[in-house]
C-alpha positions in Angstrom: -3.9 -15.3 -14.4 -1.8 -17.5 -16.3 0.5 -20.6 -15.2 2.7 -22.9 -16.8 4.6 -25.8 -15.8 8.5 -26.0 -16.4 11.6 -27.7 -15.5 13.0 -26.4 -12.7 16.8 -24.8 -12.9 20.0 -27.7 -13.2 20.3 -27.6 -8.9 16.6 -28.1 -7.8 17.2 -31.9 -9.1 14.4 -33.7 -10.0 11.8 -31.0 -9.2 9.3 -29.0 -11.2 8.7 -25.4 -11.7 5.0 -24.0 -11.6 5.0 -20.1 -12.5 1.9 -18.2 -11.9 2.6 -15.0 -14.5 1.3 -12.5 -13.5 0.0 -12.5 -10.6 -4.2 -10.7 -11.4 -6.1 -8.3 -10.0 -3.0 -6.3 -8.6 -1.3 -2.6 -9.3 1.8 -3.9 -11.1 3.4 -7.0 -12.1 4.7 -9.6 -10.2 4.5 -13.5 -10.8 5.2 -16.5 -8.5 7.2 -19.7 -9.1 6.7 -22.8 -7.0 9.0 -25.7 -7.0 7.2 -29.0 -7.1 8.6 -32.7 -6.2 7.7 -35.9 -7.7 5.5 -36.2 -5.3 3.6 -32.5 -5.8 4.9 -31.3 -2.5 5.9 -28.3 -2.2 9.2 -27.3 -1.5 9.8 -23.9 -2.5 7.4 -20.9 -3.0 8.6 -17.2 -3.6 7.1 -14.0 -4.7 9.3 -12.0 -7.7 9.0 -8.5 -8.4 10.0 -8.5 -12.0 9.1 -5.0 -12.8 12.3 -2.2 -12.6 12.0 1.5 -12.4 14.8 3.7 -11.5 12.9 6.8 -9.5 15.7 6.7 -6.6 18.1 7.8 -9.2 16.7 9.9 -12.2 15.4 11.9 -8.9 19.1 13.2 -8.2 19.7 16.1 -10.7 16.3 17.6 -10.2 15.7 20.6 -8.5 14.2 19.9 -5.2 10.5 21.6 -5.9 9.7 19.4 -9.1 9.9 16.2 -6.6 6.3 15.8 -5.5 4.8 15.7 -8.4 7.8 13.6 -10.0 7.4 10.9 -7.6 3.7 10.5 -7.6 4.2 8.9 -11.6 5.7 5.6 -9.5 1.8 4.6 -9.6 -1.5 5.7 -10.9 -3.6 3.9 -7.8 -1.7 5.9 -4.9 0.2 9.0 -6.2 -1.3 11.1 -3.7 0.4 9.3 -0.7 3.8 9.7 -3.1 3.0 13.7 -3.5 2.2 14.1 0.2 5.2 11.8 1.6 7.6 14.0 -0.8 6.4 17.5 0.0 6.5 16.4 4.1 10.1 15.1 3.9 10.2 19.2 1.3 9.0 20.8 4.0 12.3 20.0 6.4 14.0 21.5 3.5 12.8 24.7 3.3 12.6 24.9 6.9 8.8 23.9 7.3 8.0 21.1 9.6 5.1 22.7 10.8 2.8 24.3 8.3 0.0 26.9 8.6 -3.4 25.2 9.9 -5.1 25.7 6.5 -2.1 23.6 4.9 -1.9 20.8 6.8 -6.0 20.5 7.0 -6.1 20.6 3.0 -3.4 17.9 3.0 -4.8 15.8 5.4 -8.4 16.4 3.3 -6.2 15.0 0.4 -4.5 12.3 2.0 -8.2 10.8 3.1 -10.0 11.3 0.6 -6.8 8.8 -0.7 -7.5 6.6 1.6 -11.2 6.4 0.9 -10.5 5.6 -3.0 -7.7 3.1 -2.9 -9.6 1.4 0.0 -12.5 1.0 -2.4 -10.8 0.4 -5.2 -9.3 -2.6 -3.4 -12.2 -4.1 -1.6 -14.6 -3.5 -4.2 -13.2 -4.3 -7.4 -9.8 -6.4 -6.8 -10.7 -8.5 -4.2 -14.3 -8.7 -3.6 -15.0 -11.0 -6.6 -12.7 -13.9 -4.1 -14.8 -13.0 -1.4 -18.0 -13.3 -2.4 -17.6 -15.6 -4.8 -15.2 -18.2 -3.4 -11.4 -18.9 -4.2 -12.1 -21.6 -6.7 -15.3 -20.3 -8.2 -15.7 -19.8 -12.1 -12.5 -17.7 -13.6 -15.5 -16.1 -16.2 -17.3 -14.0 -13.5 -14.6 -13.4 -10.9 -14.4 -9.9 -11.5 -16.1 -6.4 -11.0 -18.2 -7.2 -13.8 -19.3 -10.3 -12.2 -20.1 -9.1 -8.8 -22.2 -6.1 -10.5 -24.5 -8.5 -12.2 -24.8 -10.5 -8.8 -24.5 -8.2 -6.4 -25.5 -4.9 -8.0 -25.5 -2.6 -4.7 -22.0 -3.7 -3.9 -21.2 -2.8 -6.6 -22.9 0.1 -7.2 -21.7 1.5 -3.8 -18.4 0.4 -4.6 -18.1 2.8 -7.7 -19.3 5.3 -6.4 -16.9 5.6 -2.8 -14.6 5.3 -5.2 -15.6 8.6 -7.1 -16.2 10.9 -3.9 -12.7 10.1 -2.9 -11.2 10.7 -6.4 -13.6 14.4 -5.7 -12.0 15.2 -3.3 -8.7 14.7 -4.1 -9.3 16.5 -6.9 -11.0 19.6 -5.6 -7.7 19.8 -3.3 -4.8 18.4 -5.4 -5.9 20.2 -8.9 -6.7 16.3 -10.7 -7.8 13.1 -9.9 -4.2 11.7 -10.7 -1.3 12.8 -10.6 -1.9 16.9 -8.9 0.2 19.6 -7.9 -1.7 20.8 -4.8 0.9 20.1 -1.8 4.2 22.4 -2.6 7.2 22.2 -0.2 6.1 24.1 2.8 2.3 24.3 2.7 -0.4 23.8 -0.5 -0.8 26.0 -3.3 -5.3 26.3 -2.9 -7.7 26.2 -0.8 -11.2 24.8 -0.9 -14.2 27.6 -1.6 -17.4 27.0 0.2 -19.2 26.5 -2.6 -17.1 22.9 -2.5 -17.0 22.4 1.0 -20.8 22.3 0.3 -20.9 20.1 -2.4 -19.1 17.6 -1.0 -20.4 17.9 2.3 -24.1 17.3 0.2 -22.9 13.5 -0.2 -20.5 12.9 2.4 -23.4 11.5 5.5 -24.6 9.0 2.4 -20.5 8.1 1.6 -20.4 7.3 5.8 -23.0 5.1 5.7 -22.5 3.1 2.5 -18.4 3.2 4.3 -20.4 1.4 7.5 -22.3 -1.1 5.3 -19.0 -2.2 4.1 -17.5 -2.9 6.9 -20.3 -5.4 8.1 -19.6 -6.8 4.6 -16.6 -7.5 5.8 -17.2 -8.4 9.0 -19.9 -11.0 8.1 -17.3 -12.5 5.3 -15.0 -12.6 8.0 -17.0 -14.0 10.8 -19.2 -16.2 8.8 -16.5 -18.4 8.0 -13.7 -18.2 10.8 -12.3 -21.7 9.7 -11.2 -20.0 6.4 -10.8 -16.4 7.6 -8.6 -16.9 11.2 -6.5 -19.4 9.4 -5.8 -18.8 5.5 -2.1 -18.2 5.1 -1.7 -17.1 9.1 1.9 -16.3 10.4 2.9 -14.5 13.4 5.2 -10.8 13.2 5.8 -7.4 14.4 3.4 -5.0 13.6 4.8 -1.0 12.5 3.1 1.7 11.8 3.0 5.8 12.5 0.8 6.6 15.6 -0.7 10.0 16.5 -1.2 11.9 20.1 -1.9 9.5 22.8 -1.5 6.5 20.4 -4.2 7.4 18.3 -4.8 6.6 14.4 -3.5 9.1 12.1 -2.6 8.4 8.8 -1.0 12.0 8.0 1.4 12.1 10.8 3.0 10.8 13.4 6.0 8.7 15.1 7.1 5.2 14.2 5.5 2.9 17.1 6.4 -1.1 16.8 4.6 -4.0 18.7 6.3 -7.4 18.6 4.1 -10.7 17.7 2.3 -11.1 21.0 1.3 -7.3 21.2 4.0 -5.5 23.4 5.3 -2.5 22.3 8.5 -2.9 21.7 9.7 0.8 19.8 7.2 3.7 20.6 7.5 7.5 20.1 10.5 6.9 17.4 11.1 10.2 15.2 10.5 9.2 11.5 13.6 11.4 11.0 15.2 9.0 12.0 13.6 5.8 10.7 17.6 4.6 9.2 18.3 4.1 12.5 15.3 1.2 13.0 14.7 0.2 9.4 17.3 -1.6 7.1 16.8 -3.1 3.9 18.3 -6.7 2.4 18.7 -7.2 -1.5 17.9 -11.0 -2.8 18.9 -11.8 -6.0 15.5 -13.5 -7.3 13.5 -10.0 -6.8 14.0 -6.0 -7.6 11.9 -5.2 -4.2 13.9 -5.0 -0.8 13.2 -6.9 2.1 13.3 -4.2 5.1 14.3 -5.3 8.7 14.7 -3.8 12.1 17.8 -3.5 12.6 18.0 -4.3 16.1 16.4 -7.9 14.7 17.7 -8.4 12.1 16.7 -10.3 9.1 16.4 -13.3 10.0 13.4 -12.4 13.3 13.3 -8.4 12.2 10.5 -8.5 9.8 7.1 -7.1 10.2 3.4 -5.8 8.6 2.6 -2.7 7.8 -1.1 -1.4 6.9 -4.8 -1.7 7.8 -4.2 -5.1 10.1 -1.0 -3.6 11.6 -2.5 0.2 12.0 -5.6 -1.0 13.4 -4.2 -2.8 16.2 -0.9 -0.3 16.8 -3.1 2.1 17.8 -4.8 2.8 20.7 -7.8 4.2 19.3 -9.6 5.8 16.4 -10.7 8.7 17.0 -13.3 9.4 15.2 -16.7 7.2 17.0 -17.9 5.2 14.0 -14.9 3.3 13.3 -13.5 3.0 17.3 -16.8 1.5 18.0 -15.9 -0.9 14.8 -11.8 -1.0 16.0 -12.8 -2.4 19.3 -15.0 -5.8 17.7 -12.1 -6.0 15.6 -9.8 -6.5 18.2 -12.3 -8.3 20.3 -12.2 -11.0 17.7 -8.6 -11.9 18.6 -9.6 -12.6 22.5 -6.8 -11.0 23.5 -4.5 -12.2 20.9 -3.1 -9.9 17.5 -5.4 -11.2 14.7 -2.6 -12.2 12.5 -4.9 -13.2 9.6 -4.2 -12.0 6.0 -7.7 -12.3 4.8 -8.6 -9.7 8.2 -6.7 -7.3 6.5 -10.2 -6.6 4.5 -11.8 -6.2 7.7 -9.5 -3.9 8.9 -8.9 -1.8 5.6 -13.0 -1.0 5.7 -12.6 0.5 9.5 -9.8 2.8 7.8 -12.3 3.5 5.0 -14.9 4.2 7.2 -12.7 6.6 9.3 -11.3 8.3 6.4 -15.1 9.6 5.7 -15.6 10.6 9.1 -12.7 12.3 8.7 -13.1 13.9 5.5 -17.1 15.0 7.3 -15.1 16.7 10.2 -12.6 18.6 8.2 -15.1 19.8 5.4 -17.1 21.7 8.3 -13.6 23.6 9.7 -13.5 27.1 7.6 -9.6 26.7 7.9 -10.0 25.1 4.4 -10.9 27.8 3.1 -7.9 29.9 4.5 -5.7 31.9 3.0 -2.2 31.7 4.9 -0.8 28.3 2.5 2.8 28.1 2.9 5.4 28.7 5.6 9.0 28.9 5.7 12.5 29.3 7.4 16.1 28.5 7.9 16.6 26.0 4.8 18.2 22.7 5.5 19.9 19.7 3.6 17.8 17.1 4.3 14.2 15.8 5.0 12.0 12.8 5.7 8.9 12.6 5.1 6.5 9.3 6.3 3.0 9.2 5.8 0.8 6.0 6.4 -0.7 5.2 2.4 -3.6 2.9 2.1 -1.1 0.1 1.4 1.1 1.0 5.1 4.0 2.9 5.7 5.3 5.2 3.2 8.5 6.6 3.7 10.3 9.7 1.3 13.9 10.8 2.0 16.2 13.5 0.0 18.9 15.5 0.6 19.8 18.6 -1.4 22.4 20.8 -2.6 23.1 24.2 -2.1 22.0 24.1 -5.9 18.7 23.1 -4.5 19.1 20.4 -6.4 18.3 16.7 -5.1 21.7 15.0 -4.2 19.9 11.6 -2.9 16.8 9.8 -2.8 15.7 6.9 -0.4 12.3 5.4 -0.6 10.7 2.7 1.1 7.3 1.8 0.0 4.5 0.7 1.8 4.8 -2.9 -0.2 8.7 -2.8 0.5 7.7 -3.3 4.1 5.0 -6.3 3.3 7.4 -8.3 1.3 8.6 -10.6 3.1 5.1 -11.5 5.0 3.6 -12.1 1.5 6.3 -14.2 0.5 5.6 -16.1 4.2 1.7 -15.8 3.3 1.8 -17.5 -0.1 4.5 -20.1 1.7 1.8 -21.0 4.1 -0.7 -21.2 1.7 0.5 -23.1 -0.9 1.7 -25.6 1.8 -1.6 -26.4 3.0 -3.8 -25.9 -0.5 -1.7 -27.1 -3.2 0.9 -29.6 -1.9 0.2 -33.4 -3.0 -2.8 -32.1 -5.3 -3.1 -31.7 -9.4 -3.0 -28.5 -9.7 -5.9 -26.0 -11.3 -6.2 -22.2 -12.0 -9.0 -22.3 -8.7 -6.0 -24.2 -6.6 -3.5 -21.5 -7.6 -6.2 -18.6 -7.3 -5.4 -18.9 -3.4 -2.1 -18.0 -3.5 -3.2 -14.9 -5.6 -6.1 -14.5 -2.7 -2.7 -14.1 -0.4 -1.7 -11.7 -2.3 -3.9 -9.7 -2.9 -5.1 -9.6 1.1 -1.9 -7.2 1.5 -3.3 -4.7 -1.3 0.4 -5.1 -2.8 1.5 -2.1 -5.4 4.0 -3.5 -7.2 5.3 -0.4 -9.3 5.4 1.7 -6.5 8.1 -0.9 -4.9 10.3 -1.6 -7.5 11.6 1.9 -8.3 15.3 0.9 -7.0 18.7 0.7 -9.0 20.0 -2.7 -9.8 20.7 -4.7 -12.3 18.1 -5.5 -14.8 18.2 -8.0 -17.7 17.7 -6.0 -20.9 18.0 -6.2 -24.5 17.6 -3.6 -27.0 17.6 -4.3 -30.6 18.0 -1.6 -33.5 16.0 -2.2 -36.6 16.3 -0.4 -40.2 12.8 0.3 -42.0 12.5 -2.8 -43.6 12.8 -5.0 -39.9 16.6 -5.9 -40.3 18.5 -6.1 -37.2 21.6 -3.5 -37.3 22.2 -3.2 -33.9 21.7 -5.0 -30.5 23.3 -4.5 -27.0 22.5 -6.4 -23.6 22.9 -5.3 -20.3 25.3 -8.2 -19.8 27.4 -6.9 -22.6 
């Protein structure tokens, strides 16, 4: 992390600019600007996505069975959830919404096995370093490197969660980033036993390093509640997919929405849908949306998506280690949401622990190894396709042409949804750490810490067309400019 200090624009008279650029220890690049009296209060905090990437459009053109491996290139941390959330919204398309057992089983083998990395890869190397260390601790060892040289098993364990679920995802998607296993209307392999059994020979070790992090977590958590319940809190809606019965499932589902104080407020809502709930604002000081339900609106129709809203939309996990965990969770709020960003931790290791109970339960069910993959029927234009990613929410949609090529593209992003309660967390935060105090790099570390609690990735929520300042310059051999054009030209 860098930051500078600036003078603020010609109509924030008589106030300072501090810009933290970029933002650390986050997928993407984002940076945050504060504006600063004389008096070092602060009167103005915002998050900006400065990043551009125009997927919703070089999409249209393509034909429609290139998409899910297309789409997955928006990020290198989470493609898997782009591949799946394509090929669902695919399978509407080629008249698929219910695949063969052995398809969806592999998919949802993929899609946690996704969960189980990126939920590592967050805990354990981006954010853990804060945690364990403390906001304001030395710049020099707050990182992986520094937790492995003081806490070598963390970090240990870390790594190597991390790997199994990158195994898996390989074994069913063809590579550990960026695969081609999920194919509009089904998968395109199965799983031979001889892999089942390998992976089946590590996963009892995987669930209990999963439940060691999650009292990690919990300790960190309950240790310090002054901290925890209270840095960067605010009060909103909750949305996620819910399964059966309201349970967790983080392949499929409908849209279910609880309200601030915990009352369901949309349940049972076909993701088909989902325009008809969600709609998206454009500010002019960041390329991410700011989605809203529409029956809200903007101003009071925000909300949070992921771990700390999935965890407490549901009405149970349903697999025994992580309801048993679920329920202390949601004991910790006395009957209250826990509205905490730094609980998000808490609740993204009960996912992680889930995800490898899961992944145990499906490597025993011989419909991996199946051989009826893909289904089909009476094609149709369109197709959504919403899938719960590590991050929250992930939602795909595409029509096409008799061509079969895409006509339209519509994505919102799991970080799309979380962008206006980061921009409320580092608010709060920066309020009641940095207002009225010289600042230092520890200081503005919290806001980063806000950040960061929301497991933000920013490329994957920037991939909308707008308008994007750009300046290209044409050079001859020997460095002389014979050319330039802006996009303001």
């Amino acid at each position: 992390m860098s930051f500078e200090l600036e003078t603020a624009p010609a109509d924030a008279t008589n106030l300072r600019r501090v810009a933290i650029d970029p933002v650390s220890r986050v997928e993407g690049h984002g940076k945050v600007t504060l504006l600063l009296d004389e008096n070092d209060e602060v009167q103005q905090v915002r998050l900006h996505i400065v990043e551009f990437r125009g997927f919703e459009k070089f999409i249209q053109g393509r034909p429609y069975w290139e998409v899910p491996v297309m789409v997955q290139r928006l990020c290198g941390i989470c493609p898997v959830s782009h591949h799946l959330a394509a090929a669902k919204a695919l399978d509407h398309v080629v008249g698929a919404p219910r695949l063969t057992p052995s398809a969806e089983k592999l998919r949802r083998l993929m899609h946690y096995g996704q969960i189980l990395q990126s939920h590592a890869l967050h805990f354990f190397h981006l954010s853990s370093p804060d945690l364990l260390f403390g906001f304001e601790s030395e710049v020099g060892k707050r990182n992986i490197v520094g937790v492995a040289a003081a806490y070598p098993e963390v970090a240990k364990q870390g790594v190597l969660l991390r790997k199994f679920g990158q195994e898996v995802i390989r074994l069913t998607a063809g590579k550990r980033v960026h695969g081609t296993g999920a194919i509009p209307g089904g998968v395109n392999r199965a799983l031979s036993r001889e892999e089942r059994d390998g992976l089946l020979a590590d996963i009892y070790q995987i669930i209990g390093w999963s439940r060691e992090a999650v009292q990690l977590a919990k300790r960190l958590h309950t240790a310090d509640p002054a901290l925890y319940d209270v840095f960067g809190t605010f009060r909103s809606s909750l949305m996620s997919i819910v399964g059966p019965e309201g349970a967790m499932d983080l392949y499929n589902g409908d849209l279910r929405v609880r309200d601030a104080d915990g009352k369901i407020i949309v349940d049972g809502f076909d993701v088909q849908n989902y325009g008809e709930l969600i709609h998206e604002e454009v500010k002019p000081w960041s390329y991410m949306k700011f989605p809203f339900l529409a029956a809200l609106g903007p101003e009071a129709g925000w909300y949070k998506v992921g771990p700390l809203a999935r965890v407490q939309n549901c009405n149970f996990i349903p697999t025994p280690l992580a309801e048993t965990e679920r329920r202390e969770f949601v004991d910790h709020g006395k009957g209250s949401l826990v509205h905490a960003p730094l609980a998000y931790h808490w609740a993204r290791m009960i996912e992680m622990l889930h995800a490898a109970e899961t992944i145990k339960d499906l490597l025993h069910d011989d419909d991996l190894s199946g051989t009826e993959l893909t289904a089909s029927g009476p094609r149709k234009r369109k197709g959504v396709g919403v899938i719960e990613a590590p991050r929250g929410t992930l939602i795909h949609h595409y029509r096409v042409g008799d061509d079969d090529l895409v006509t339209m593209c519509n994505l919102i992003v799991s970080t799309t949804h979380n962008n206006q309660p980061m921009n409320e967390a580092v608010r709060r935060v920066a309020k009641r750490y940095l207002s009225g105090r010289k600042l230092t790099e520890g200081l503005l570390n919290h806001i980063e810490v806000a950040i960061r609690a929301f497991d933000p990735c920013l490329s994957c929520a920037t991939h909308a067309l707008g308008k994007m300042p750009l300046q290209v310059e044409l050079q001859d051999a020997a460095g002389q400019v014979i050319g330039r054009i802006s996009s303001a030209s």
